[in-house]
N, C-alpha and C positions, 0 to 999 in steps of 0.2 A: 343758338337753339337750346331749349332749357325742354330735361325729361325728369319725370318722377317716376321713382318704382318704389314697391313698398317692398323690405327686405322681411328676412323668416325669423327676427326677432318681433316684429312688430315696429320699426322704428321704418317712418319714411324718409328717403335719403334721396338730396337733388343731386343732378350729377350736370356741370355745366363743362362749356367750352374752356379750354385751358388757357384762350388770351382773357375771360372773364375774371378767372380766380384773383383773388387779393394778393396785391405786390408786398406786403408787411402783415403782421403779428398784431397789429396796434388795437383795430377792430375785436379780435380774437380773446385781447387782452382788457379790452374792457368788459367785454361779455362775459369772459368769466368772475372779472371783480364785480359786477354789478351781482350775480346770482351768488359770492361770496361774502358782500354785503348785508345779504339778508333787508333791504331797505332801498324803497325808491321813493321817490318823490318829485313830481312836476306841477308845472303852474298850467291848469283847462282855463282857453279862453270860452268864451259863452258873448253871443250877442242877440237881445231880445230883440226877435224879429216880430212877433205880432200877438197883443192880450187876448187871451183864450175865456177870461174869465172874470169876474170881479168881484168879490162879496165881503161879511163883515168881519173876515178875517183878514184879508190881503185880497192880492192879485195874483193873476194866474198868466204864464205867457209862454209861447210857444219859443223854444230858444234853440239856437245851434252850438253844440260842442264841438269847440276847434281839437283835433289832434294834428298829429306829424304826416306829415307826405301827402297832405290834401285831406287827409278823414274829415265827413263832418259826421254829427251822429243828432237827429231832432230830438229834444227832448224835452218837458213842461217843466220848467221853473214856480216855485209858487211862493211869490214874498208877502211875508209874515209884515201887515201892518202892526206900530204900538199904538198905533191912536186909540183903541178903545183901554189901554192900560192906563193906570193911574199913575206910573212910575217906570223908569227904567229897570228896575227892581224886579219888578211885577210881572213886566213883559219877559223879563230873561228864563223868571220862576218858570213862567208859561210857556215856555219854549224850552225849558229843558225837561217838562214834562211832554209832549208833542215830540222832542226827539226820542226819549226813551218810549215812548208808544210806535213811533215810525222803525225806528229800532228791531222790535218786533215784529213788526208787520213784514218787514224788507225778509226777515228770516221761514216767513212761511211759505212764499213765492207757489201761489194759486194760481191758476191760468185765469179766474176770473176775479180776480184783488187787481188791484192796480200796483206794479213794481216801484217799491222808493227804494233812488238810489245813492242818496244824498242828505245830507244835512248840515249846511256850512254856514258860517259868520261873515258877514262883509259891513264891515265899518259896524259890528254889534247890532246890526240888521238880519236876523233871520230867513235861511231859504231854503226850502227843500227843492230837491231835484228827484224827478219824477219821470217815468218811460213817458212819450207821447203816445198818442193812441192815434192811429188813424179810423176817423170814423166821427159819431157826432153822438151826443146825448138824446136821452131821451127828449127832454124837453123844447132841442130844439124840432126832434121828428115829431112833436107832438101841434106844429104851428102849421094850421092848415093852411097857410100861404104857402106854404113850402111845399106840401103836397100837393096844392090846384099848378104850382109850377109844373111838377112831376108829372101831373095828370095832362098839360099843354106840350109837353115838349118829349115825353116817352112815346117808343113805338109806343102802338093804338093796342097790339095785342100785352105787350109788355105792361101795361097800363092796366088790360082788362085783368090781369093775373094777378098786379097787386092789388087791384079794386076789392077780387074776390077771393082773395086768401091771407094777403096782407096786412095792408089798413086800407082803410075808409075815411067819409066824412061823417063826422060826428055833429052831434048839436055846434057844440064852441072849437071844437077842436080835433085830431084825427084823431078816428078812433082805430086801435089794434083790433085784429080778428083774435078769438080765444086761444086759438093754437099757439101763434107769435106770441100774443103776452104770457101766456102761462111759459112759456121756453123762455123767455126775460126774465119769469119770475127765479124760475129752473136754477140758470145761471146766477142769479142775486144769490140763492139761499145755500149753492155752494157752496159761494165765497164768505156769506156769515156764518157757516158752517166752521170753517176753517178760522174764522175770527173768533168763535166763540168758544171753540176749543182749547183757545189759547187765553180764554176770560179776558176776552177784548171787545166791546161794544162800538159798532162803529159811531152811534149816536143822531146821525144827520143822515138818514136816508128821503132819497125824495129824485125826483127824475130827472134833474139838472146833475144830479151825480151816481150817473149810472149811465159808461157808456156803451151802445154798441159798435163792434170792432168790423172792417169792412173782410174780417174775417167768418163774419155772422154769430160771433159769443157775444154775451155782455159782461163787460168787469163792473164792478163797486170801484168809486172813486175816492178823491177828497176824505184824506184820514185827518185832515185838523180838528176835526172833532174827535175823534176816537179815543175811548180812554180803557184805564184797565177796572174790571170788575171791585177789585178790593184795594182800589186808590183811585177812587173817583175827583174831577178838579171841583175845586171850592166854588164856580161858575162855571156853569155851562151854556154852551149854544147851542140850537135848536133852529129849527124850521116849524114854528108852530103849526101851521096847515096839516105837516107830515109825522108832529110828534103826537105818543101816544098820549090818552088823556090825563093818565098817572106822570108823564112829565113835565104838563101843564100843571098842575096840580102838584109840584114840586116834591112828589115821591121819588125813588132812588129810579133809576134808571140802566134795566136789565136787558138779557137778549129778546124779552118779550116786547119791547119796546119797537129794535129794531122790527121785529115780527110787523108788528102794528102798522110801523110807516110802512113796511114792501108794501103791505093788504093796500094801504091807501091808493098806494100806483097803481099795483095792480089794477083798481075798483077806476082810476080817470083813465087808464088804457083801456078794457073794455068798453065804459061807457062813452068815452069820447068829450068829457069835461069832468072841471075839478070838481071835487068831493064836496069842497065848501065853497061858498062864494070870498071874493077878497077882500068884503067890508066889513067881514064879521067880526064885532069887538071878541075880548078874552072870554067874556062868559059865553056870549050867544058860539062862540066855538067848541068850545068848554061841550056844550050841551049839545051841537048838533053830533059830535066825535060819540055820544052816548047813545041818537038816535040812529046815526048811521045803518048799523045791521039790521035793524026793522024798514029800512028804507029802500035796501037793493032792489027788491022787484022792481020798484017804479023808477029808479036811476038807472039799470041796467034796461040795455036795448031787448025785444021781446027774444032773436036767436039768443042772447045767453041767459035770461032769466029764467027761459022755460028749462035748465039744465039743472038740476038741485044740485049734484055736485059741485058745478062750478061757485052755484050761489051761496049752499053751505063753508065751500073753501075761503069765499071772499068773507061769509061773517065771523068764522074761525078766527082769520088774520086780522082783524079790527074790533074782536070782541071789546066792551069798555073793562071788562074784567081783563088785567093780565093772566089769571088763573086759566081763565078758559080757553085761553089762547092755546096756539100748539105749546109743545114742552119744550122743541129745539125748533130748529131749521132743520136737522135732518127727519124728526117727525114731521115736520109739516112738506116735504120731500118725500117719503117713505110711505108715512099710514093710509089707514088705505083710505081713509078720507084726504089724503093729501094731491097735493100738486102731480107729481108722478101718476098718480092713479086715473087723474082726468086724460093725462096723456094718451092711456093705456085702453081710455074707454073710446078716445077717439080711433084709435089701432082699431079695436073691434068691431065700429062702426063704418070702416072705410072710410075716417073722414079725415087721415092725420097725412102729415107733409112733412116734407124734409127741411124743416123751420130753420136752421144753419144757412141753408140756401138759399131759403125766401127774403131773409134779411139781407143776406150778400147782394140780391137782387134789388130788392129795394135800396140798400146803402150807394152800388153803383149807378141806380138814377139820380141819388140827391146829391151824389158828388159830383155827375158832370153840370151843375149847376154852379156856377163861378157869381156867388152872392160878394157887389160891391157895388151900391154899398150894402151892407148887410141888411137882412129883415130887420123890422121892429122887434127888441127885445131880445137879438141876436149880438153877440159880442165876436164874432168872427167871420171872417171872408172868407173860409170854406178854399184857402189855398194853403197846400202842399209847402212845407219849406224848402229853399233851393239850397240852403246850402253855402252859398254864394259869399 
């Protein structure tokens, strides 16, 4: 029988039965040469149990870390393709830039950043090691198959509650009610908050990388793009749909930028489809990113169009001028034309909710959904790792 007491220095001390204690010193004696070594070191095994991800940097996979006495721990692996580098050379340069970016990033530890915990070589193949998130992205809660699921197989009153405070069906896609998206937006501008502080631009925002946690936060994900303010990479990647027009248009690329891509999300989460269509060549993109904020009215559904605030917010974050944009993410947070303030006005009007819990709600219906094989356009089966 094993007891714990905590003694009046502060140290807790176990106290076991006397046939338990250790017959020799041996143990005793390593523990103290190991913490007089100053230095450890062991070999983590990892076995990728199932791809979470795929894009034109690498792959993304949900993996388990092996430790001692049974530990597993989940966590996302994300391997760094060379295929788009010219050169072994190239690929290395670029990865030893990505590491001194993750680097920093792992040093600012935001409840809504995504944790890197890792950065290692295998066979001169690049991989960052990364917390797993339980939970899903934006983009795959944005695939109204996945909600008409929700809507068949959730109790009936469970259903009525997300219908009408949660999401909806939208034209093409689900649409967030204002309260949810602007609390998604809440948490994004955090975390680039805390990114830009440190003159770090994540670069690639857009809804495939922003998740939410079945804790109801959203974190910012995927830092391969991320770079520092005053060492910008000689190439960059981008999500054209969600980059701002000045980085089409191959001007430098600021925190106003990220500003620009959240506005975008924000702008297909209220309305319930994307901002642009997907056949739009470079210029006819080019030019609808300009017409955008003269266009909200008629993209946005009639409950949020009729709100000037939220309308003014969204042309704020999509202005084509970066100038006009907010100045931070904490102004666009703060002022009182900002994000917070809408919050503040639903407070007023009895119309606000306890959005942390709405999401938790919502995220525990679309996870008792065991997708296998996965939706169209979905890269996971929505199972738990065992471990195993």
């Amino acid at each position: 029988m094993h007891s714990t007491t905590m003694m009046d220095d502060g140290k807790t001390q176990a106290f076991v039965q006397d046939e338990d204690r250790p017959q020799s010193n041996a143990l005793i004696e390593r523990y103290n040469a190991l913490l007089e070594s100053r230095r450890v070191q062991w070999t983590t095994y990892h076995r990728l149990e199932r791809e979470l991800g795929r894009g034109g940097q690498g792959t993304v996979y949900l993996s388990a870390r092996r430790g001692a006495d049974g530990f597993n721990q989940p966590v996302a692996m994300k391997v760094f393709s060379p295929e788009r580098f010219a050169s072994g050379a190239s690929y290395k340069k670029a990865m030893e830039r990505i590491a001194h970016v993750a680097s920093r990033v792992a040093m600012i530890q935001h409840d809504n950043l995504l944790d890197v915990q890792d950065f290692v070589d295998r066979n001169q193949i690049r991989i960052m090691v990364m917390e797993w998130i339980d939970g899903c992205d934006l983009r795959q809660l944005m695939n109204s198959d996945r909600l008409e699921l929700v809507r068949e197989r959730a109790d009936p009153k469970c259903w009525e509650y997300i219908d009408s405070v949660i999401a909806t069906f939208g034209p093409e896609q689900t649409r967030f009610k204002a309260g949810v998206a602007v609390a998604v937006v809440r948490d994004c501008l955090a975390a680039l908050g805390a990114l830009h502080r440190e003159e770090i631009v994540h670069g690639d925002i857009k809804p495939a990388n922003i998740m939410l946690k079945r804790t109801g936060n959203a974190k910012l994900i995927d830092m391969g793009s991320a770079f520092e303010l005053d060492n910008p990479p000689p190439n960059r990647a981008c999500t054209p749909a969600y980059a701002g027009p000045e980085v089409l248009e191959g001007a430098s690329c600021t925190a106003q930028a990220d500003l620009a891509s959240l506005g975008y999300v924000l702008i297909e989460m209220l309305s319930g489809q994307p901002c642009f269509p997907a056949d739009m060549n470079f210029r006819e993109l080019l030019e609808a990113k300009r017409r955008l904020p003269h266009q909200l009215p008629e993209l946005l559904p009639p409950e949020v169009a009729c709100n000037n605030h939220l309308v003014n917010l969204c042309k704020r974050f999509v202005s084509a001028d970066p100038a006009r944009r907010f100045p931070s993410a904490e102004a666009a947070e703060l002022l009182e034309d900002g994000a917070a303030q809408f919050h503040r006005q639903l407070v007023f009007g009895d119309l606000a909710s306890e959005y942390e819990h709405d999401i938790r709600v919502w995220l525990e219906e679309v996870c008792r959904i065991d997708f296998d094989p996965p939706l169209e356009g979905d890269s996971t089966g929505w199972k738990r790792p065992t471990g195993e």
